[in-house]
N, C-alpha and C positions, 0 to 999 in steps of 0.2 A: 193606709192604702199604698203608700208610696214604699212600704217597709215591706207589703207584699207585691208591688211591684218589681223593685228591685230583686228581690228572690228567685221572682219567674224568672228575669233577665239573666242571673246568676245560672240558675237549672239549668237552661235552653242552652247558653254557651259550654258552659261545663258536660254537657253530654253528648255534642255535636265538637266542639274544638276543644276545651279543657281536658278531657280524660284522653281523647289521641296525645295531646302535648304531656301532657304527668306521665303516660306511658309509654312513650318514647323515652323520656327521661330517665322512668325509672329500669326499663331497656339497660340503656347506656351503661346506669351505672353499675347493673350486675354485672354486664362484658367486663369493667374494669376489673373487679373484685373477685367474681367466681364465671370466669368464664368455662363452661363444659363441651366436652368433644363428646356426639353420641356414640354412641353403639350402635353400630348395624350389623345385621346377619350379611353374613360371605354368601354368594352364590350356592354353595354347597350346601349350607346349612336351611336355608327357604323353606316354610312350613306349607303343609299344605293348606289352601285354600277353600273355599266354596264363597264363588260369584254369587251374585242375588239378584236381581234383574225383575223390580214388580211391574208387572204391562198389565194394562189396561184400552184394550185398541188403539194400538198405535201401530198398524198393518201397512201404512204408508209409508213408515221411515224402519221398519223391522227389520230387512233385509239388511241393508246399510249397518244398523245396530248389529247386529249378529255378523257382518263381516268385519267390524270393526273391532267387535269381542275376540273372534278369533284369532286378527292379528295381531291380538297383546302378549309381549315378551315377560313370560313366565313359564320356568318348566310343565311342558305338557300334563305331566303325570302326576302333577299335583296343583292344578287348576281344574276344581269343577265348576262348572258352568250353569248357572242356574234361572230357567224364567217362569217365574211365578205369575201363569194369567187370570183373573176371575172374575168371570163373568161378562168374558167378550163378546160382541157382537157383529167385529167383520172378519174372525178368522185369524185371528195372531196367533192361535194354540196352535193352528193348522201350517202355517211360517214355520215354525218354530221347529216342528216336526222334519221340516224338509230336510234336516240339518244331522246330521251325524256328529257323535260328540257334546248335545246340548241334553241336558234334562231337563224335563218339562213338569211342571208339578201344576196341572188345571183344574179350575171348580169351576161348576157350570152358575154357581149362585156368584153374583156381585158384592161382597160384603166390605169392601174395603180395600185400604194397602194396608193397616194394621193389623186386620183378619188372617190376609193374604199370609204376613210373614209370618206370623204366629203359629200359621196352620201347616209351615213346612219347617222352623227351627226344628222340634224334635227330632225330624227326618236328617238333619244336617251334621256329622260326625268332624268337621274339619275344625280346628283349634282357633282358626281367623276367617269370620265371616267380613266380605266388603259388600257393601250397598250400592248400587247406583239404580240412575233413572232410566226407563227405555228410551229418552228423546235427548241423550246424551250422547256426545263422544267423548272415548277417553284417551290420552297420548297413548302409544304402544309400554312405556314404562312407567307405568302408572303401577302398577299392581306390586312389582317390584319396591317402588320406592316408599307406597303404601307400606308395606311388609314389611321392609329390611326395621324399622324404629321398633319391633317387638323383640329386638333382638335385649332390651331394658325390660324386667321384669317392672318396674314402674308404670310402664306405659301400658295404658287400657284400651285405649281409641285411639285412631288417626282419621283427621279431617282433610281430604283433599281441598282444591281449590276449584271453584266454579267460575266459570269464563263465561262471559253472554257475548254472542257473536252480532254485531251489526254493519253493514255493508251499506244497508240502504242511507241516502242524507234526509230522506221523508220520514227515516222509522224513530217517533218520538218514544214510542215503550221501552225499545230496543236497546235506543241510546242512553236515556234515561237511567234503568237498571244497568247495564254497564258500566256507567260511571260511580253508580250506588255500590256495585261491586267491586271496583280498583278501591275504593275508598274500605269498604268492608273486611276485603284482602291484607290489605296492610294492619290494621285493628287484631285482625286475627293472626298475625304473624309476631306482632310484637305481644298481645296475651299469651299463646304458645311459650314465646320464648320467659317471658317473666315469670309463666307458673302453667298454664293451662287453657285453652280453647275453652270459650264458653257458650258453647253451641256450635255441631258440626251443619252444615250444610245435606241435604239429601242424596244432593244429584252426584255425590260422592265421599263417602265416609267408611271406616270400617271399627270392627269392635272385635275385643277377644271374645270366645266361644263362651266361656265357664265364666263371664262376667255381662253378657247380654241378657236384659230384664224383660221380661212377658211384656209388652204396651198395654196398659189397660185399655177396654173398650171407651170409643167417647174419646181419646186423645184427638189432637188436632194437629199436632207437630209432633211427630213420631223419634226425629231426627235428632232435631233439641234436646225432646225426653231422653234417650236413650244416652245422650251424649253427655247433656248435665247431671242424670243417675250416676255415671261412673265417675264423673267427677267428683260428686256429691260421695262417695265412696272413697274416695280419696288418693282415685287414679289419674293418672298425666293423660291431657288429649291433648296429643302433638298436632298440629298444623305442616301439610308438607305440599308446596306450591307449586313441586314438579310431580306431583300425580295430580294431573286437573281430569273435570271436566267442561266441553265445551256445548253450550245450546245456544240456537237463536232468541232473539228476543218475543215478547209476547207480540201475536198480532195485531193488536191494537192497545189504545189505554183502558178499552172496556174491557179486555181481557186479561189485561196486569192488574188488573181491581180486581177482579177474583181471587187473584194469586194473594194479593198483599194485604184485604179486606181478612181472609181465612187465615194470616201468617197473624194477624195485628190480633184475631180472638183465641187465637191457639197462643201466643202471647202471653196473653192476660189471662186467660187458664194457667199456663204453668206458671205465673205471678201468686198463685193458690198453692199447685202443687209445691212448691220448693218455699214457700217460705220459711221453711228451717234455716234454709241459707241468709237469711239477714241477720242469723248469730254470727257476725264478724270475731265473737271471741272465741266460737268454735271452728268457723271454718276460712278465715284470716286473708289470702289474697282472694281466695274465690269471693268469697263475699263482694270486696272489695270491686274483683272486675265484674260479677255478677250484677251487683247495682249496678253498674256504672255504664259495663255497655249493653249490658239488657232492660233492668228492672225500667229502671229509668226512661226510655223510649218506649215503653208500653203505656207508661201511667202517670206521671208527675208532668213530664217532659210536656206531651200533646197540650195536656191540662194548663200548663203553663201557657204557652202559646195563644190559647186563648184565655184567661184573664189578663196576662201580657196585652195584647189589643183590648177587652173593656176596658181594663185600669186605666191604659193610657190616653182612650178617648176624653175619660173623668179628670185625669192631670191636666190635657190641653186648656181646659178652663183655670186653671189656678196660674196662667199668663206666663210661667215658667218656660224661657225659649228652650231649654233640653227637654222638655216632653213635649214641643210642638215639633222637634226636629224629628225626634225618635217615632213619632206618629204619623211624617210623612214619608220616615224610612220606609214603616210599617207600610203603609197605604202602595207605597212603590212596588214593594215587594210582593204583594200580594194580585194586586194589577200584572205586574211582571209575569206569577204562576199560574192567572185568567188565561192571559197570552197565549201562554205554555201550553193549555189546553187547547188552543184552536190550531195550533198550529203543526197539528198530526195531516202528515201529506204533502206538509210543503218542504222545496224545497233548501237545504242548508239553514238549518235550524241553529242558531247561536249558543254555544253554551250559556250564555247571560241569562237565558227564557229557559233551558233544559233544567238546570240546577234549581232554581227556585220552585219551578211545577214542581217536580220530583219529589222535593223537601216536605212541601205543602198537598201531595197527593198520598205522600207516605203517614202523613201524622190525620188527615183526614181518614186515610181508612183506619186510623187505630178507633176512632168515633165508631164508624160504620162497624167495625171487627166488634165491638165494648156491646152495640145494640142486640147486634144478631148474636150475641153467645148469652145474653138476657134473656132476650128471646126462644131460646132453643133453638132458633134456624140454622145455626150453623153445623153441619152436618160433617162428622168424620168421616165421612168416606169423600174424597176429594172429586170435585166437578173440574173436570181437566180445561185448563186453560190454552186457546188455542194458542201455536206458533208458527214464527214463518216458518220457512223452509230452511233446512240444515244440511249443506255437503260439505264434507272435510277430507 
């Protein structure tokens, strides 16, 4: 017991602070040895594009989205603009239309966002498709700086960065994810650099034309999929921090539970699909960052966390004072993420009570995600999570 005690304790640190520190490290010491200058394409050179933009009523922030689209710095005449609506119901295809300049590709059936894109790639002739979300902004040089990294035939994908915007001192979702993302950001900036992104973001990513994969029906994380296939392929996903995009936070925790309940089983589905990748002697760093910042937080990691608390209630009895200490870590700690929960509304929330909630609201819905994808409940076409309000 104490042999798998210690183990979980081992897991939980090594996947939360041990693989950020090993990979910083191993960071560092490429800079010493082979440091590389990329290649970016000149101004002149810039491919054309085709924007992608899947809506699904989102009629209230549309306008804003679409004037924000426009104002992004990329030659005209080789930026297409593309919004993919299906199966609205207050009128986004009719927005959309207002607009000169914009291509509108609409179904009147709701099938998806995986349907959605599937059902216009053939239509799209441009050599570099970018994804983004409709309740996003993005810098005006985003598309640019997107682009310029294909100027490297190695390179498959580029993963933007996702910003969550929070204002409010009441807003615990807000905040919360947030800080999940400074934390997420830098992970992915140092993977990037040692070998490869291991998983792009939605709310802004892009892929080469002639190496984007059909999504099978039933995915759950479209994003992932498509990011770790080309990886899985044996292309570089660069990370690039100066094309973000920016969203508010979810409008409450009941509605960041949706988000991260449906991330946690789309998860552990692609825990199924990709397991070719834990042949480390085939596929050597990916592996390596694969377990480590993905596998790992889907399925051992949660799992630990709880035998970690049983075990060490069962050690408190063996009068051992480091398992009495460690179990009223535990008990603090968990008390602390109780807190965390009530305390959506109020004002100036402590980081000491955000980070713990967070921690322990993120590895709960991997539970919650593990049921409902047993279940069949979990449905791929995505139940949109409400958010505050966004002006940029």
């Amino acid at each position: 017991m104490e042999f798998i005690f210690w183990t979980g304790i081992g897991l939980i640190t090594y996947t939360y602070l041990g693989y950020p520190i090993v990979l910083l490290l191993l960071v560092k010491i490429k800079r010493q040895f082979r440091a590389t200058i990329p290649e970016y394409f000149s101004e002149n050179e810039l491919p054309e594009v085709s924007l992608i933009i899947a809506c699904y009523n989102e009629g209230d922030i549309l306008r804003e989205k679409i004037k924000n689209t426009l104002n992004l710095k990329y030659p005209h005449e080789k930026l297409n603009i593309c919004f993919v609506t299906d199966g609205t119901s207050d009128g986004s295809e009719k927005i959309v239309n207002e607009y000169n300049g914009l291509k509108l590709f609409h179904s009147e059936e709701r099938r998806g966002k995986n349907a959605a894109i599937n059902r216009v790639l053939p239509l799209l002739k441009s050599p570099i498709l970018v994804f983004c979300d409709a309740n996003t902004f993005l810098n005006s040089d985003a598309i640019v700086n997107i682009v310029r990294h294909y100027k490297s035939d190695l390179v498959g994908a580029v993963a933007g960065e996702k910003r969550v915007m929070s204002t409010d001192a009441k807003d615990v979702a807000g905040s919360g994810e947030g800080a999940y993302w400074k934390y997420e950001s830098a992970l992915k900036k140092w993977d990037s650099e040692l070998n490869t992104v291991v998983g792009a973001a939605g709310e802004l990513f892009s892929v080469k034309r002639d190496l984007m994969p059909m999504v099978p029906d039933g995915i759950l994380i479209e994003d992932f999929y498509v990011s770790m296939k080309i990886a899985q392929a044996g292309f570089k996903v660069v990370y690039e921090p100066d094309a973000y995009a920016i969203e508010s936070g979810s409008e409450s925790i009941s509605e960041e539970r949706k988000r991260k309940v449906r991330i946690a089983a789309g998860g552990i589905q692609s825990i199924l699909i990709f397991l070719p990748l834990l042949n480390i002697f085939k596929y050597g760093w990916l592996s390596f960052q694969y377990i480590s910042h993905r596998m790992l937080r889907w399925s051992l990691t949660p799992l630990s966390l709880l035998i970690v608390f049983v075990l060490n209630f069962y050690l408190v009895f063996q009068l051992d004072m480091i398992y009495v200490i460690l179990f009223g870590l535990q008990i603090l700690f968990y008390l602390i993420s109780i807190a965390g929960s009530y305390a959506e509304g109020k004002e100036k929330v402590p980081k000491i009570i955000l980070i713990p909630f967070y921690f322990s609201f993120m590895n709960v819905s991997v539970y919650q995600g593990f049921f409902r994808l047993i279940k069949g409940k979990q449905s791929a076409i995505w139940e949109k999570s409400k958010r505050k309000s966004t002006t940029v």
